[in-house]
C-alpha positions, 0 to 999 in steps of 0.5 A, a space after each residue: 500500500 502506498 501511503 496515500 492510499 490509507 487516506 480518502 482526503 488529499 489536503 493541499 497547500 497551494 503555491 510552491 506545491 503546484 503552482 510557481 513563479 508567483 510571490 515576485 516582490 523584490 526590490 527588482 521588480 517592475 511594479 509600475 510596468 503592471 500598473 501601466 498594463 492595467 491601464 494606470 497612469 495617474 502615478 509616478 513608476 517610482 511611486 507605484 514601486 515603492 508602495 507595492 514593495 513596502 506593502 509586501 513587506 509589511 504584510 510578510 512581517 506581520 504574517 510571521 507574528 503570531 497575534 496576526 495568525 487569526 487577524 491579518 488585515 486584507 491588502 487594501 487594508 494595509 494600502 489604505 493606511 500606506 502613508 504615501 497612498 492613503 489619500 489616494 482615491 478608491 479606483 487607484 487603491 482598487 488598481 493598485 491591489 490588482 497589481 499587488 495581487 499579479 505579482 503574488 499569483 503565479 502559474 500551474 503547468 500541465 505537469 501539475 494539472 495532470 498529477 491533480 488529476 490523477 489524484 482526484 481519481 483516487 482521493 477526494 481534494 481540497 485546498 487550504 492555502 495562504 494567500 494575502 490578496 482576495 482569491 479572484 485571480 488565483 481562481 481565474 488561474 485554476 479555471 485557466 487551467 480547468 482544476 477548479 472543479 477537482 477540489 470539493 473545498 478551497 480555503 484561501 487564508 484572505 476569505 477569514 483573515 487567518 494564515 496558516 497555522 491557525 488551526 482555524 483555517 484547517 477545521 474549516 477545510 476538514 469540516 467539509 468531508 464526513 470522514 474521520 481525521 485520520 482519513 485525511 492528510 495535508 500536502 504542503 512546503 512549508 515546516 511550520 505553517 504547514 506541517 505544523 498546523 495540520 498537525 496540530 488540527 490533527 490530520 497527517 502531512 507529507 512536507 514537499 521539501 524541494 531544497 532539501 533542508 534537514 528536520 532538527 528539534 524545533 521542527 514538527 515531524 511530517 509523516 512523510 518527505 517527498 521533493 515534488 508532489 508528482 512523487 505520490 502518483 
């Protein structure tokens, strides 16, 4: 028996599981370039990088706090309050949050669409997943690519304000399915926000660790290590 098969629910964990190239937020990034392709041009290039970029960074810091776990402000939240934009009026707000959301969204490739696939023929799916802009665009990618349909529960952390490891954001997924928790296991990349949280809300997990990285004493122990999702089928 494979170790998927002693579960009925596949969990999983969305960017850098089987999507990639999203989260583009370095100082080299050209957010004034997407701004201008949504049609901006009230704004100064170096404007718009500079509130994209500070933005990203404050809400990566909040998220690593704990007091945030259950109440991470939604992006337009924090743009509202960005001193540089606060007065700014709502139509570039709204712009603005679309181009911060095109650059955390990223890409599925057909490898990934076909692995989804073939889990869906075994498992029954969902998604629990961190995301800090509103979910739109990340559904329009799944609808890109026709998967949308493969997940009986897509959780995005920006619907409820809580992130991963909240166990919160899992109950929520896991409510969904009328089986017991052992039956369920959750597939993410990340140690602590993922493998920690699923554990804690007392389901399984398999840690997608593509670098490579070594487990020590602080870290909570995954069921099982794998270095790509494509290894479960």
């Amino acid at each position: 028996m494979s170790f998927i098969e002693k579960f009925d629910v596949l969990l999983l964990d969305v960017g850098h599981t089987f999507m990639f190239e999203g989260y583009r937020f370095s100082p080299k990034e050209d957010f004034a370039a997407t701004y201008r392709s949504l049609n901006g041009d009230l704004l100064a290039d170096e404007l718009v990088n500079n509130i994209i970029f500070t933005v990203s960074r404050r809400i990566k810091a909040d998220g690593k706090k704990p007091d945030f776990y259950e109440r991470l402000p939604p992006v337009i939240s924090y743009l509202q309050k960005h001193p540089q934009a606060n007065n700014l009026p709502a139509n570039e707000l709204n712009l603005l949050e679309q181009v911060f959301a095109n650059h955390e969204v990223g890409v599925i490739s057909q490898g990934y669409v076909e692995v989804l696939h073939k889990l869906r023929k075994t498992h029954h799916l969902g998604i629990i997943s961190n995301i800090w802009s509103t979910k739109d665009i990340f559904l329009k990618e799944f609808d890109r690519v026709g998967i949308r349909n493969l997940f009986e529960i897509i959780v995005f952390s920006s619907d409820f304000g809580w992130i991963k490891p909240s166990t919160k954001l899992f109950n929520q997924a896991i409510e969904n399915f009328d089986v017991e928790r052992e039956k369920i296991v959750y597939i993410g990349d990340h140690i602590m926000r993922d493998v920690g949280g699923a554990k804690t809300a007392g389901i399984s997990t398999v840690w997608i660790n593509r670098r490579g990285k070594q487990l020590n004493e602080t870290m909570t122990i995954p069921d099982l290590i794998i270095k790509d999702l494509q290894e479960l089928i």
